[in-house]
gemmi code that builds the backbone of each chain (N, CA, C; Angstrom):
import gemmi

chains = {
    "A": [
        ("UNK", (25.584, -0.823, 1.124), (24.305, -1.342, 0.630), (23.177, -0.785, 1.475)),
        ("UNK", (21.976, -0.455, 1.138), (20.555, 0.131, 1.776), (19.888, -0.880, 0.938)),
        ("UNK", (18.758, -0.601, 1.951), (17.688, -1.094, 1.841), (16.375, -0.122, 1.378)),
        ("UNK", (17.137, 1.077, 0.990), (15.814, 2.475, 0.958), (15.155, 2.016, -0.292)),
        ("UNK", (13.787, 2.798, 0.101), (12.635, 2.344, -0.711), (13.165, 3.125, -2.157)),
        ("UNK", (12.956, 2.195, -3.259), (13.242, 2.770, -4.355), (12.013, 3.678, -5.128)),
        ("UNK", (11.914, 4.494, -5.881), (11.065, 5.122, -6.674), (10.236, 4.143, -7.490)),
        ("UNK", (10.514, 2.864, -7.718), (10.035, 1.806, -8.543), (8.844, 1.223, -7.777)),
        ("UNK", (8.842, 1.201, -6.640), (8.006, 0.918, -5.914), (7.064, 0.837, -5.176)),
        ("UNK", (7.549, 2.624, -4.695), (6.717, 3.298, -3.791), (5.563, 3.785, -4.293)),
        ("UNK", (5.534, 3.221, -5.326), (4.202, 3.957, -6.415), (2.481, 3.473, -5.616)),
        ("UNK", (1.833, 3.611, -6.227), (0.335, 3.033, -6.091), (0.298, 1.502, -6.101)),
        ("UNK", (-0.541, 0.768, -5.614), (-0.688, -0.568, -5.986), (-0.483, -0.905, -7.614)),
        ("UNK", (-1.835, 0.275, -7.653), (-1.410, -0.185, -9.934), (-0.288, 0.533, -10.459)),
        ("UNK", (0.650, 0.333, -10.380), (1.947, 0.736, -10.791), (1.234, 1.194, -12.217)),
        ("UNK", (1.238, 2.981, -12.891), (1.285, 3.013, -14.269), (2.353, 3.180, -15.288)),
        ("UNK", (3.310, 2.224, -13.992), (4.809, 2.235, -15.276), (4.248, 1.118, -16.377)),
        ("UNK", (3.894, 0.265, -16.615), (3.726, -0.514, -17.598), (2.965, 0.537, -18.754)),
        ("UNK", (1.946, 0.803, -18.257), (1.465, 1.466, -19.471), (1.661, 2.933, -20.288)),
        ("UNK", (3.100, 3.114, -19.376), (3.793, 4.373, -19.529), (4.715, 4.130, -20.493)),
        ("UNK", (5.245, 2.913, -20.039), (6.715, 2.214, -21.399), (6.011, 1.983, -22.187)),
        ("UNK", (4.791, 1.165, -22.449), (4.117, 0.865, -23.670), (3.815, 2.288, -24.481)),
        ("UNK", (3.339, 2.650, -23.984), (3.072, 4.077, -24.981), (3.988, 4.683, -25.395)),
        ("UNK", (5.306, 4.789, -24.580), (6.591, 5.212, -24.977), (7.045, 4.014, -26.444)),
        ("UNK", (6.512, 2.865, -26.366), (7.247, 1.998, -26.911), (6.853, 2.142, -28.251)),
        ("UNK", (5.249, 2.444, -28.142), (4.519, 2.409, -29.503), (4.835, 3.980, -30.004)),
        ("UNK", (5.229, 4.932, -29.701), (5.001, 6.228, -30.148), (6.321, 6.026, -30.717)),
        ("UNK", (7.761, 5.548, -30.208), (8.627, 5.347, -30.919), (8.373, 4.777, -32.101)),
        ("UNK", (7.727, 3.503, -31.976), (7.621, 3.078, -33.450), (6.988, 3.956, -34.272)),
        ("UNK", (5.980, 4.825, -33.738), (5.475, 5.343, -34.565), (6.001, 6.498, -34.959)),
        ("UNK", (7.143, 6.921, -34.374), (7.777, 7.658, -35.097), (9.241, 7.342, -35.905)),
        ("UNK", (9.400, 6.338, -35.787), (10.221, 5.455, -36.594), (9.713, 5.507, -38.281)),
        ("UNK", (8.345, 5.249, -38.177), (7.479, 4.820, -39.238), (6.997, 6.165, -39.777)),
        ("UNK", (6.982, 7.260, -39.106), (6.760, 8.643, -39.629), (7.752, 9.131, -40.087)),
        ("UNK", (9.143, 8.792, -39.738), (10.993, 9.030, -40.135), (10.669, 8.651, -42.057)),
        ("UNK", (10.413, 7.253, -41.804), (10.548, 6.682, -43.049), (9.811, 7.093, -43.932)),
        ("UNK", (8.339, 7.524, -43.921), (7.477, 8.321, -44.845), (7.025, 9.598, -44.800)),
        ("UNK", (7.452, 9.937, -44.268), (7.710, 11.920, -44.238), (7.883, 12.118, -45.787)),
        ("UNK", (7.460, 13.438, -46.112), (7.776, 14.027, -47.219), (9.461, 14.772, -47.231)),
        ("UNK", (10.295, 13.928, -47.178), (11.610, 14.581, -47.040), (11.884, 14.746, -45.470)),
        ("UNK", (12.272, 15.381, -44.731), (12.958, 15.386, -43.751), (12.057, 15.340, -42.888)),
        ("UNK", (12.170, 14.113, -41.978), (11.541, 14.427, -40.583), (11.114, 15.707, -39.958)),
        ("UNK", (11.976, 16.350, -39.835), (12.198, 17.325, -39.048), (11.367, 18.743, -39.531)),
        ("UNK", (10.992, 18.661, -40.226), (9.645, 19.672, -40.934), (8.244, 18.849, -41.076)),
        ("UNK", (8.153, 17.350, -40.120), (7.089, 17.061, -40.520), (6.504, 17.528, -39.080)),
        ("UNK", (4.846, 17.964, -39.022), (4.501, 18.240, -37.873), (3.893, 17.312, -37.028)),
        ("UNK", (3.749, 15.906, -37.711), (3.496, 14.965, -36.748), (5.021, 14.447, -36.288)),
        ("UNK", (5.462, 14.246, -37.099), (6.856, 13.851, -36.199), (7.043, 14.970, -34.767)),
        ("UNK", (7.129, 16.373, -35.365), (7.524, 17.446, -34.239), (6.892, 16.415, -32.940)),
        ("UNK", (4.929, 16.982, -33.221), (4.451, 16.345, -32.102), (4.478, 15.148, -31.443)),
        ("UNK", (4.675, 14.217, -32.208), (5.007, 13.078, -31.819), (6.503, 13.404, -30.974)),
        ("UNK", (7.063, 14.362, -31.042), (8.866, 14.094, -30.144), (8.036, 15.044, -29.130)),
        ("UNK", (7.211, 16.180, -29.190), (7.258, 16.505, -27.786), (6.076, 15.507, -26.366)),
        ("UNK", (5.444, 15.185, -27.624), (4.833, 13.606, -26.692), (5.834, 12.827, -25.968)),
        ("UNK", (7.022, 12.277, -26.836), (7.703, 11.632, -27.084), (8.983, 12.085, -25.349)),
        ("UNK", (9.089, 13.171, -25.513), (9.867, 13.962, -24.606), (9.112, 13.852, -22.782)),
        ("UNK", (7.793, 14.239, -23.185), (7.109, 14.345, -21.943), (6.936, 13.005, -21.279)),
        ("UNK", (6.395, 11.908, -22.019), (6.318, 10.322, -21.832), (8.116, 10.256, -21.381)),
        ("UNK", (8.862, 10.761, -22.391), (10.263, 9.782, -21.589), (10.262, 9.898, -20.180)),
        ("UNK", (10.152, 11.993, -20.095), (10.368, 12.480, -18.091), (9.980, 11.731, -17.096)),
        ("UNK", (8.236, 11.413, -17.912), (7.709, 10.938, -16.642), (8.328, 9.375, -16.359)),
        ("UNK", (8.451, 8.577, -17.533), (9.406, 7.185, -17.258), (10.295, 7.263, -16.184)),
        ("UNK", (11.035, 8.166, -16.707), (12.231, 8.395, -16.283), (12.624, 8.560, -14.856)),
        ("UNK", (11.713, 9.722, -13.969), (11.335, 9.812, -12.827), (10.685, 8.804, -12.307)),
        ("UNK", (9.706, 7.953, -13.138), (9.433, 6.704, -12.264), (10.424, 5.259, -11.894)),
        ("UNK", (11.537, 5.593, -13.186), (12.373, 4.450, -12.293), (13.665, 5.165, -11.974)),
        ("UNK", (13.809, 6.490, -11.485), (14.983, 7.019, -11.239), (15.309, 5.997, -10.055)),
        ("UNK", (14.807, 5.711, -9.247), (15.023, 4.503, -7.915), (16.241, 3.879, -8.547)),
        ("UNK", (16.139, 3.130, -9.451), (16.954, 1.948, -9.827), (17.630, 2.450, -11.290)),
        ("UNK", (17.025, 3.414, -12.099), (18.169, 4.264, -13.054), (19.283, 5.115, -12.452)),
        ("UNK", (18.976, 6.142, -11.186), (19.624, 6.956, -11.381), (20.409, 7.279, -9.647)),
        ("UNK", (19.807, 6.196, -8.939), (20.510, 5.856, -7.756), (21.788, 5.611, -7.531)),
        ("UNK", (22.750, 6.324, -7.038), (24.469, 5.654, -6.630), (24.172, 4.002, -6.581)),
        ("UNK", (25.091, 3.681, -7.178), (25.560, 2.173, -6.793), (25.850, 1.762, -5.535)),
        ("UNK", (26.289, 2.467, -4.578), (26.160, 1.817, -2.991), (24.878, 1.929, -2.625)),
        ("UNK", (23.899, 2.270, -3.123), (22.277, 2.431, -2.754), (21.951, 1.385, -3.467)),
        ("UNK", (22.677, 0.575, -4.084), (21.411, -0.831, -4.868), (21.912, -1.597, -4.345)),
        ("UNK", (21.168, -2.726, -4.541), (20.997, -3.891, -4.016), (21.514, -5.081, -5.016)),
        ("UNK", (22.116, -5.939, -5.091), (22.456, -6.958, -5.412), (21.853, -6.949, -7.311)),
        ("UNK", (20.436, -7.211, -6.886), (19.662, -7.733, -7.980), (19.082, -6.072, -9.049)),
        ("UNK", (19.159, -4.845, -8.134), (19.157, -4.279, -8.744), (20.479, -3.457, -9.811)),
        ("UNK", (21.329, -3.798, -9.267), (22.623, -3.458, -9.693), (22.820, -4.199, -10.873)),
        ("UNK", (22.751, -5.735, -10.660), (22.516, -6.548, -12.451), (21.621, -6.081, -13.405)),
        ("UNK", (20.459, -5.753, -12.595), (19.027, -5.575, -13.503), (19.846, -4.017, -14.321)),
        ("UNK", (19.836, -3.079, -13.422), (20.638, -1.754, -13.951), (22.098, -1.802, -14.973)),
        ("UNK", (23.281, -2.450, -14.979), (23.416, -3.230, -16.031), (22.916, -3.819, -17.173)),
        ("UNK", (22.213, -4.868, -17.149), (21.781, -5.351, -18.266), (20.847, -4.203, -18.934)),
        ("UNK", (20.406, -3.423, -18.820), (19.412, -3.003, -18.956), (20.104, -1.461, -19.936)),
        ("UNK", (21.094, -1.009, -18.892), (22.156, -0.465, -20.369), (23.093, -1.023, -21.187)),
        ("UNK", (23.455, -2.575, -20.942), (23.921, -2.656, -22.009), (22.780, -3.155, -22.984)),
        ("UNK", (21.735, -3.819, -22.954), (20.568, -3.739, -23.988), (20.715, -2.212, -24.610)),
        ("UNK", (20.697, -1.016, -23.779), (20.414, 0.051, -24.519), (21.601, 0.791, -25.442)),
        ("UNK", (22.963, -0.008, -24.689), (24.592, 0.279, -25.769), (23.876, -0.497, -26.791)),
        ("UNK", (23.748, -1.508, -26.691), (24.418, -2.611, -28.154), (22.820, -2.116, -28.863)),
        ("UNK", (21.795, -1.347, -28.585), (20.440, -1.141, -29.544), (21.111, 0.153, -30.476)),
        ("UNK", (21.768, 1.068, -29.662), (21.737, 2.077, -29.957), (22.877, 2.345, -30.959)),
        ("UNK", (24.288, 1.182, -30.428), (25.231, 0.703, -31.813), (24.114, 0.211, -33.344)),
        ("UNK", (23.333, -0.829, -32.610), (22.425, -1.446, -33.683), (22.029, -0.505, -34.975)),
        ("UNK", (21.395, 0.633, -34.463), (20.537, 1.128, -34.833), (21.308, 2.360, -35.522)),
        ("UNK", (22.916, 2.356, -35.591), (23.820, 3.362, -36.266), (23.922, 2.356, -37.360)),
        ("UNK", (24.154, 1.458, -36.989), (24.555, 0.336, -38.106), (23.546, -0.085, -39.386)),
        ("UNK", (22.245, 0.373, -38.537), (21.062, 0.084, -39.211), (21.080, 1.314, -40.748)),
        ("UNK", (21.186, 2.435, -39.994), (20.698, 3.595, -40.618), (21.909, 3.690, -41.800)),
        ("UNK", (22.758, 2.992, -41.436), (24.780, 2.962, -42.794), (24.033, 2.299, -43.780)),
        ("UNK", (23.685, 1.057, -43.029), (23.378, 0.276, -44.540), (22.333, 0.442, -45.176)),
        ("UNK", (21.063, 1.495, -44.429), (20.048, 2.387, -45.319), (20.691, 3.248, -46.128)),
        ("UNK", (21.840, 4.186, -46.043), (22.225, 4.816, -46.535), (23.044, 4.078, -48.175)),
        ("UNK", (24.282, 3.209, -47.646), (24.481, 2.292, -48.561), (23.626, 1.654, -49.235)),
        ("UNK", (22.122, 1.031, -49.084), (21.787, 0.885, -49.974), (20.707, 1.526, -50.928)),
        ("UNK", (20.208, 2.880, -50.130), (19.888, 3.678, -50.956), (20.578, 4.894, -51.467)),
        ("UNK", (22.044, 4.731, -51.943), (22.586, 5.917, -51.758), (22.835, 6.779, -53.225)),
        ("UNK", (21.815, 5.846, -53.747), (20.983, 6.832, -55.028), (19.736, 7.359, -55.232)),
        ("UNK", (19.145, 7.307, -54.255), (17.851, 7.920, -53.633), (17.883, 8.809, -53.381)),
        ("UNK", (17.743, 10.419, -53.503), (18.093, 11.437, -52.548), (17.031, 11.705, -51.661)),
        ("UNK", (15.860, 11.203, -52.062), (14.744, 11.335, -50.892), (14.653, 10.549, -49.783)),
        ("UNK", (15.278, 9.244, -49.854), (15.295, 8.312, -48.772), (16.878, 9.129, -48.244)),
        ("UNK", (17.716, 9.151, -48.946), (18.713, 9.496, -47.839), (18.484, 11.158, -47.480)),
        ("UNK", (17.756, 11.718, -47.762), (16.940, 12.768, -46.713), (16.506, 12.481, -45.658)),
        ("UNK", (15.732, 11.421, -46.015), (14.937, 10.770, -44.207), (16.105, 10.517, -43.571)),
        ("UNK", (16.887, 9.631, -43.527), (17.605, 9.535, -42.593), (18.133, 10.022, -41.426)),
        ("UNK", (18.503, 11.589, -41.328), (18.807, 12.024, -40.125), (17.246, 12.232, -39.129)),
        ("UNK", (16.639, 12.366, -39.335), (15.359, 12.036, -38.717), (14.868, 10.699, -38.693)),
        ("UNK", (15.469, 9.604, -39.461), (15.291, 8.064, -38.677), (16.399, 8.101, -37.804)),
        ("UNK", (17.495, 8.270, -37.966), (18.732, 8.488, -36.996), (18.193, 9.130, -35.511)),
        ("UNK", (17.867, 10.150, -35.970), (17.602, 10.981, -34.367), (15.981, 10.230, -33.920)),
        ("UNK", (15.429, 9.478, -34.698), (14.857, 8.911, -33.893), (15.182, 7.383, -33.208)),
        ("UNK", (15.893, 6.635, -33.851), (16.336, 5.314, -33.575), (17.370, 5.276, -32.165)),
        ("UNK", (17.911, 6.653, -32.224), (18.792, 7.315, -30.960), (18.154, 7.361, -29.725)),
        ("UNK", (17.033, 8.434, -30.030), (15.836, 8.584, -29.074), (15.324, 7.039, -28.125)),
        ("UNK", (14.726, 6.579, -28.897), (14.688, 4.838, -28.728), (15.298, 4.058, -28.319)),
        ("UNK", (16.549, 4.135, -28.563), (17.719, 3.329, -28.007), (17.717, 4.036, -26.179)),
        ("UNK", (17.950, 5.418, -25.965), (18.235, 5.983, -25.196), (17.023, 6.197, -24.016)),
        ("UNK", (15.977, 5.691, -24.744), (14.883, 5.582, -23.315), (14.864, 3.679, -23.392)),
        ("UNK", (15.335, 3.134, -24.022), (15.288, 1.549, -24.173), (14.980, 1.167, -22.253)),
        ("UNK", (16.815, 1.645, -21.768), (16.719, 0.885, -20.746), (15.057, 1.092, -19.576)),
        ("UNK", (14.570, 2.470, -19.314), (13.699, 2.657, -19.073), (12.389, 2.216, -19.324)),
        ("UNK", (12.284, 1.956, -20.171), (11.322, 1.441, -21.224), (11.260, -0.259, -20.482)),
        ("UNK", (12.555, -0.805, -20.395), (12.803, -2.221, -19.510), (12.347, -2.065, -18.394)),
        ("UNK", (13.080, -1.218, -17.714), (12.670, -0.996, -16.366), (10.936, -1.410, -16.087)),
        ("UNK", (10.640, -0.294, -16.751), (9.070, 0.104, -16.670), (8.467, -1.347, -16.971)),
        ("UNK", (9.094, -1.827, -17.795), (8.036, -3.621, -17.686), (8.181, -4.223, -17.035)),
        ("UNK", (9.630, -4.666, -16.361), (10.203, -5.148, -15.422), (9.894, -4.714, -14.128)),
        ("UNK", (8.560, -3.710, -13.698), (8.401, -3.615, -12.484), (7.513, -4.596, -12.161)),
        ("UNK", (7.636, -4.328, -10.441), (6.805, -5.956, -10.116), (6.520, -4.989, -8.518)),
        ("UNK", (6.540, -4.126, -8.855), (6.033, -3.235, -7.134), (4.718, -3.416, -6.893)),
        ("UNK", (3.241, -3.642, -8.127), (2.097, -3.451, -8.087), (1.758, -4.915, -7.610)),
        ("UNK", (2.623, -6.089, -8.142), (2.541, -7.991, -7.729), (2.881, -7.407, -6.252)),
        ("UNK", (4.195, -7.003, -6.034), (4.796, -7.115, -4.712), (3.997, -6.350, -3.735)),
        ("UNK", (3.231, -5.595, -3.727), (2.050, -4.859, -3.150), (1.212, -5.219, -2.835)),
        ("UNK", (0.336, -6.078, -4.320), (-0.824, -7.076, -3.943), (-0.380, -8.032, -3.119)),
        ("UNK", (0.547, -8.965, -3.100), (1.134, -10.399, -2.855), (1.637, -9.738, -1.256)),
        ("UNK", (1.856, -8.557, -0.755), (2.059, -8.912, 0.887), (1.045, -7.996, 1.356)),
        ("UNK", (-0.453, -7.511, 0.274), (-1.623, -7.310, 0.745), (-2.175, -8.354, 1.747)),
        ("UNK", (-1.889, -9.547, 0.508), (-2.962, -10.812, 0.751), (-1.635, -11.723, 1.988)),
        ("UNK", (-1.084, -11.081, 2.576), (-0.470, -11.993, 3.335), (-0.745, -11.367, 4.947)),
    ],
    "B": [
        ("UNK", (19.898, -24.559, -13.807), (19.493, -25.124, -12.247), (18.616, -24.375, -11.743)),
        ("UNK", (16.855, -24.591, -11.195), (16.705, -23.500, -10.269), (16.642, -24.158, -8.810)),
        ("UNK", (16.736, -22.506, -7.860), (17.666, -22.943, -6.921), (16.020, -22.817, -6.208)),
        ("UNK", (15.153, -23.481, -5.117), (14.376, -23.518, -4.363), (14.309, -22.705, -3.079)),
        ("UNK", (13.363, -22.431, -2.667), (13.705, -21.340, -1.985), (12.516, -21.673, -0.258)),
        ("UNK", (12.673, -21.693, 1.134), (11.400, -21.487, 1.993), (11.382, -20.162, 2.338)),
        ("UNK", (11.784, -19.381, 2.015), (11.253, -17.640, 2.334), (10.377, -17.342, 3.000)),
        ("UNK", (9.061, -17.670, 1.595), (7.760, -17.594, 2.153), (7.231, -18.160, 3.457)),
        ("UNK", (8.028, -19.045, 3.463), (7.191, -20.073, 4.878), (7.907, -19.952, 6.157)),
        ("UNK", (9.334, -19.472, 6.052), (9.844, -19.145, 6.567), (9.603, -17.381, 7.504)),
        ("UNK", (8.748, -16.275, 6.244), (8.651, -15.613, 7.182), (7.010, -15.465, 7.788)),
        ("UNK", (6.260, -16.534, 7.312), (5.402, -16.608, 7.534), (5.215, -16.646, 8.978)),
        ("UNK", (6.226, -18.141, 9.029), (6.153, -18.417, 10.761), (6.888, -17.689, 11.347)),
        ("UNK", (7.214, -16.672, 11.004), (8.442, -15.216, 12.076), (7.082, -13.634, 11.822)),
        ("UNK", (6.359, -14.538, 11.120), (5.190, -12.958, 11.034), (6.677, -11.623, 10.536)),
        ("UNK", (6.877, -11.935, 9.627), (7.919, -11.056, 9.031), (6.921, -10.946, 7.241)),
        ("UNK", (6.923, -9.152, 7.351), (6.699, -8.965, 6.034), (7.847, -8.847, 5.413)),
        ("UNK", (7.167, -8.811, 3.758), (8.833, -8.926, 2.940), (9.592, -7.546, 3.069)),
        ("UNK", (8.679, -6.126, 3.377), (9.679, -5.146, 3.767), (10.164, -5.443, 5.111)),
        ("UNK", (9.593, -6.192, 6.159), (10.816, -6.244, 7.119), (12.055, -6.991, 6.798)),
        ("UNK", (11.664, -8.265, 6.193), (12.907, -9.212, 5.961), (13.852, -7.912, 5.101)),
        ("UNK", (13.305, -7.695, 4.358), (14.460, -6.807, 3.280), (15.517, -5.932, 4.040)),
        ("UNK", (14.331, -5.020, 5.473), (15.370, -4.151, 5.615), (16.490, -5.573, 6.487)),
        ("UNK", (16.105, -6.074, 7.215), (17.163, -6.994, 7.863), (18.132, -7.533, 7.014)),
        ("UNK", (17.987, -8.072, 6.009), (19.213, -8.086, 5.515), (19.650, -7.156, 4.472)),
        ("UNK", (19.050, -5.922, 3.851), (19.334, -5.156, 3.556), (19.401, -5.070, 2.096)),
        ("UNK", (18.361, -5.280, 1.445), (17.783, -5.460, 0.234), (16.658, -4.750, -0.028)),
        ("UNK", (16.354, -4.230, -0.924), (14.852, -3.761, -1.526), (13.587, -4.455, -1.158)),
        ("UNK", (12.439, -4.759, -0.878), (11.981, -5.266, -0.653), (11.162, -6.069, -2.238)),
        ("UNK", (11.154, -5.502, -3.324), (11.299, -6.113, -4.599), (12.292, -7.734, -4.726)),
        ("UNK", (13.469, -6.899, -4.262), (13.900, -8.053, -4.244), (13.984, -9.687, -3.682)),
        ("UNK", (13.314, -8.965, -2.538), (12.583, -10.435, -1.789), (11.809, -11.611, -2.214)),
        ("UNK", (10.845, -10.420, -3.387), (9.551, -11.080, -4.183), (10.735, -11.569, -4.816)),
        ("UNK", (11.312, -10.701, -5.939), (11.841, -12.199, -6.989), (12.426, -13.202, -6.821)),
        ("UNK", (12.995, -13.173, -5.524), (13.347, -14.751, -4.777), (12.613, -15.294, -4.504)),
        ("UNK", (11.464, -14.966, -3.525), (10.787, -15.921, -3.476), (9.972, -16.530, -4.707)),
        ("UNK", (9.698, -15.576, -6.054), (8.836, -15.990, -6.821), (10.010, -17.186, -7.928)),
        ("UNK", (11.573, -17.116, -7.664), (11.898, -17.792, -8.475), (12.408, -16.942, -9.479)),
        ("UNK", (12.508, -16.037, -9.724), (13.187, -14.833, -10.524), (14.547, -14.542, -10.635)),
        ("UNK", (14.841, -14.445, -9.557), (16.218, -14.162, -9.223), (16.830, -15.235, -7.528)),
        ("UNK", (18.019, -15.488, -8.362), (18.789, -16.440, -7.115), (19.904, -15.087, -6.762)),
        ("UNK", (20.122, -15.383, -5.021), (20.859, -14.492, -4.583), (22.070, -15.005, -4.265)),
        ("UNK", (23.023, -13.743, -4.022), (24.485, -14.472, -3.987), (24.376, -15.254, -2.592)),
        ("UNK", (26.019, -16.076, -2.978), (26.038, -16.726, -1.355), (26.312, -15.414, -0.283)),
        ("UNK", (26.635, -14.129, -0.402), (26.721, -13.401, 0.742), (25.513, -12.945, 1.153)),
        ("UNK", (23.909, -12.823, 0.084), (22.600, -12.416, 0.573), (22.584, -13.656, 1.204)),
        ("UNK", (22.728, -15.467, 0.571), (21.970, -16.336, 1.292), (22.676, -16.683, 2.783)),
        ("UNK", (23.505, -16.016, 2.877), (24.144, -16.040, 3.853), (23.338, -15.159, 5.320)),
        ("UNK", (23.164, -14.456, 4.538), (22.873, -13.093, 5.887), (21.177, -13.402, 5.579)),
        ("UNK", (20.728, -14.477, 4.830), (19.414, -15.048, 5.275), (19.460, -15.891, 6.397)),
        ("UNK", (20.169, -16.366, 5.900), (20.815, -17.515, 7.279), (20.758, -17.105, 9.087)),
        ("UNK", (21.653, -15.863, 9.034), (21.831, -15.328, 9.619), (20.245, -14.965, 10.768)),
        ("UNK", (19.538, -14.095, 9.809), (18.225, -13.993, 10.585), (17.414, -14.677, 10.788)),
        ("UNK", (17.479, -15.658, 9.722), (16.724, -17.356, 10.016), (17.055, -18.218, 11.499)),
        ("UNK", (18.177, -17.992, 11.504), (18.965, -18.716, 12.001), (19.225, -20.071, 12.257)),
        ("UNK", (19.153, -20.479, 10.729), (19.375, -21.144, 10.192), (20.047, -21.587, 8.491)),
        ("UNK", (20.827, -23.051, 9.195), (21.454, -23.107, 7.870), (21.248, -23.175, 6.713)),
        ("UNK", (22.046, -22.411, 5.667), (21.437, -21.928, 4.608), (20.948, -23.183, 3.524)),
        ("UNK", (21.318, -24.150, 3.977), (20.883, -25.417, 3.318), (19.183, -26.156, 3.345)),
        ("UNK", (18.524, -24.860, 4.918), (17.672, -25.477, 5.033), (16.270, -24.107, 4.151)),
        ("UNK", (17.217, -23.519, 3.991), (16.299, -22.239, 3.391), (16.487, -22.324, 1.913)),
        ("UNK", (17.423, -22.366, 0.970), (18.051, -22.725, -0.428), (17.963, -24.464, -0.386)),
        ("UNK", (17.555, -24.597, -1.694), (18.021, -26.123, -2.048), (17.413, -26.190, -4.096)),
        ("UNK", (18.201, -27.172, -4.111), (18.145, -27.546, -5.288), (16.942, -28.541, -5.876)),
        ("UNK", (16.779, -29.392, -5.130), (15.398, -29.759, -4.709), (13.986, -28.980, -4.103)),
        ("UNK", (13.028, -29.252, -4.481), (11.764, -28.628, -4.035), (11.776, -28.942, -3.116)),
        ("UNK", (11.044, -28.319, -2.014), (11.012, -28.265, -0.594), (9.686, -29.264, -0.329)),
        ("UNK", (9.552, -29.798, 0.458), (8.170, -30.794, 0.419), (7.210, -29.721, 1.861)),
        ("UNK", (5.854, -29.976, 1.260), (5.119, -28.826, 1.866), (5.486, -29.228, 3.256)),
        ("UNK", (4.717, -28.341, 4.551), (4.804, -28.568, 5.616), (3.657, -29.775, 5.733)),
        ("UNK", (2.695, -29.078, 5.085), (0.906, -30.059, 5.136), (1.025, -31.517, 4.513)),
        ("UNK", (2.148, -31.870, 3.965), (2.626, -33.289, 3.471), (3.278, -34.007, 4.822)),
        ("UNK", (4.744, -33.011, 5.021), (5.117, -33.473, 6.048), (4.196, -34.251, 7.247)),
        ("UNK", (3.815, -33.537, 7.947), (2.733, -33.314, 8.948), (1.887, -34.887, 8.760)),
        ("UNK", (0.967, -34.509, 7.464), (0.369, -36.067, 7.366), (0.957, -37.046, 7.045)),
        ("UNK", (2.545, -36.928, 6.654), (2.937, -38.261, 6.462), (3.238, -38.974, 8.105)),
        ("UNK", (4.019, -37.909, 9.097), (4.066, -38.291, 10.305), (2.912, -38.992, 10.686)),
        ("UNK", (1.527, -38.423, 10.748), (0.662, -38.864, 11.698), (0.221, -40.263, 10.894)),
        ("UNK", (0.891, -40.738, 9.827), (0.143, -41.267, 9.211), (1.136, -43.140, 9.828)),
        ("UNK", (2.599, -42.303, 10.132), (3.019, -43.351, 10.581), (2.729, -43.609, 11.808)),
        ("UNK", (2.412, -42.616, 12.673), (2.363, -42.902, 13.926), (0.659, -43.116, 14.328)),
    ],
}
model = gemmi.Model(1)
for chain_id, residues in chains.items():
    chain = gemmi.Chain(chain_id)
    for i, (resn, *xyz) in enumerate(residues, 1):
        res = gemmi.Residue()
        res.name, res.seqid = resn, gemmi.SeqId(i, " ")
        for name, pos in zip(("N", "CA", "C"), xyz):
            atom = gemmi.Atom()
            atom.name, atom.element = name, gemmi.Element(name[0])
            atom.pos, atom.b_iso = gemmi.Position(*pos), 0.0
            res.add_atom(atom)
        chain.add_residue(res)
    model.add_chain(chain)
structure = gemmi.Structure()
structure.add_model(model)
structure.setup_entities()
């Protein structure tokens, strides 16, 4: 077990992980919602494109901000981060099962549509996407380095 | 159940910040805050090795009951005496 300073923390007082997951959070939806009304396949639409390389650059930087507690050996965490790191992928297993399950029974029940079951592999590869920055996305709200900063400012 | 905690007051009077307490018993210093804020309860082997640097028993640092302030204490004494 250590005590080393994690990446979650060492940040600035204003931690801009919160408003890093949020934007991650909303651009997913919004490309969730661009999956579903595309003219046929996601994947030729050019806001979708841009929206994934937004989408790509927002995950990195997440990603690097909670590598501390994502991507740290397990003898480097701590008690509470080791649960938090847990829960936090299995939220992102059972979203990312969810969200296969989701896209079957789109298929099943439009599976006389050929334009809706066009969208699909581009709601798929995006609901994936989503699932797969989920835990990060937690992380990033779940920080408390910018409280824990202020709070032994004022002490 | 939540479990009560004197942390705060505890390292107040040791002039211990929460990154020192952390590295002493060997925790994040995050993790300090969510104990003390009530977030997270630690196992009996962290409240243990609180104990340890407290030095004191872990009964008097954890409880199940709220802790009654010091500034209560204090005036209830003078109030008997």
């Amino acid at each position: 077990m250590s005590g080393e300073g994690s990446d979650v923390t060492t940040g600035p007082v204003r931690s801009p992980m919160r408003p890093v997951a949020l934007s991650l959070c909303a651009l997913s939806a919004a490309m969730v919602v661009l999956s579903l009304v595309s003219d046929g396949n996601a994947f030729s639409d050019s806001w979708w494109l841009v929206g994934f390389v937004l989408w790509l650059l927002l995950w990195g930087v997440l990603r690097s901000m909670t590598r501390g507690v994502a991507e740290r050996p397990v003898a480097g965490l701590d008690e509470r981060e080791r649960g938090l790191r847990d829960r936090v992928s299995f939220i992102g297993y059972q979203c990312a099962v969810a969200a296969g399950m989701a896209v079957v029974l789109l298929m099943v029940v439009f599976q006389n549509e050929p334009g809706m079951i066009e969208r699909m592999p581009g709601l798929l590869t995006t609901l994936m996407l989503t699932s797969s920055a989920l835990p990060s996305i937690i992380l990033g709200f779940s920080d408390t380095g910018a409280e824990d900063a202020e709070a032994g400012a004022d002490e | 159940m939540p479990i009560y905690n004197q942390l705060r007051v505890l390292r107040a009077e040791r002039g211990l910040s929460r990154v020192a307490l952390a590295e002493l018993v060997e925790v994040h210093p995050q993790t300090i805050g969510a104990i003390e804020r009530g977030d997270y309860f630690p196992s009996l082997d962290l409240a243990f090795r609180f104990s340890d640097v407290f030095e004191l028993p872990v009964e008097a640092i954890f409880s199940r009951k709220p802790f009654v302030p010091l500034s209560a204490q204090l005036y209830k004494k003078e109030e008997r005496s």
